[in-house]
C-alpha positions, 0 to 999 in steps of 0.5 A: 738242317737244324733239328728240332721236336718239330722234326719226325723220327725218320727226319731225324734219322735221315739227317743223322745218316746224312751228317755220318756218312759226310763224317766218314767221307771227310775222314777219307774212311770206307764202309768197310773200313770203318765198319771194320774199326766199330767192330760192327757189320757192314750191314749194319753201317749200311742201315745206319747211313740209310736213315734206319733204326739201329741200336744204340751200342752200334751209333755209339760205335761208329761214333767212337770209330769217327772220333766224335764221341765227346759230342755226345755230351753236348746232346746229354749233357750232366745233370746240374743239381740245384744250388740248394739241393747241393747244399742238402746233398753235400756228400751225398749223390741222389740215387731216386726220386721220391714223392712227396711225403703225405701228411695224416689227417688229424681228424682219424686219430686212434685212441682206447675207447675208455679214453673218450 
């Protein structure tokens, strides 16, 4: 199945578990040994190959111990700055986004009231 927004977050997670566990397979691992080698329980595998919510320091894990880590950056690829904005930042990383600087109206001016 190709995923997409359209999907649900349980169809998503199904097809997660799905593509591991045939991942495990394909590797010749058991549950135990590759829960083993993520320094994760056995449960916890269980969980993710059931389509259920897990933590992310867990799928990274497994992703770790299936060797598939470097596929992460096709999911979250880096951030690419415009052509300007690296001309302007030369040097420099962007740490924050700021909003837009607000102009004061001209019409409150404050002056001396001997001045009028």
């Amino acid at each position: 199945m190709k995923l997409n927004n359209d999907h649900s977050d349980e169809a998503i997670l199904k097809e997660m578990a799905s593509r591991l566990t045939q991942c495990r397979l394909n590797m010749n691992k058991s549950q135990a040994l590759l829960a083993q080698e993520a320094g994760i329980s056995h449960r916890t595998l269980l969980r993710i190959e059931h389509g259920q919510s897990v933590q992310a320091s867990s799928l990274i894990r497994i992703l770790r111990a299936l060797q598939l880590i470097g596929n992460l950056d096709a999911l979250i690829p880096e951030p690419v700055a415009s052509p300007v904005q690296q001309l302007k930042m030369q040097g420099k990383q962007r740490q924050r986004a700021s909003p837009r600087a607000i102009k004061p109206k001209k019409e409150n001016v404050w002056s001396w009231e001997d001045e009028k």
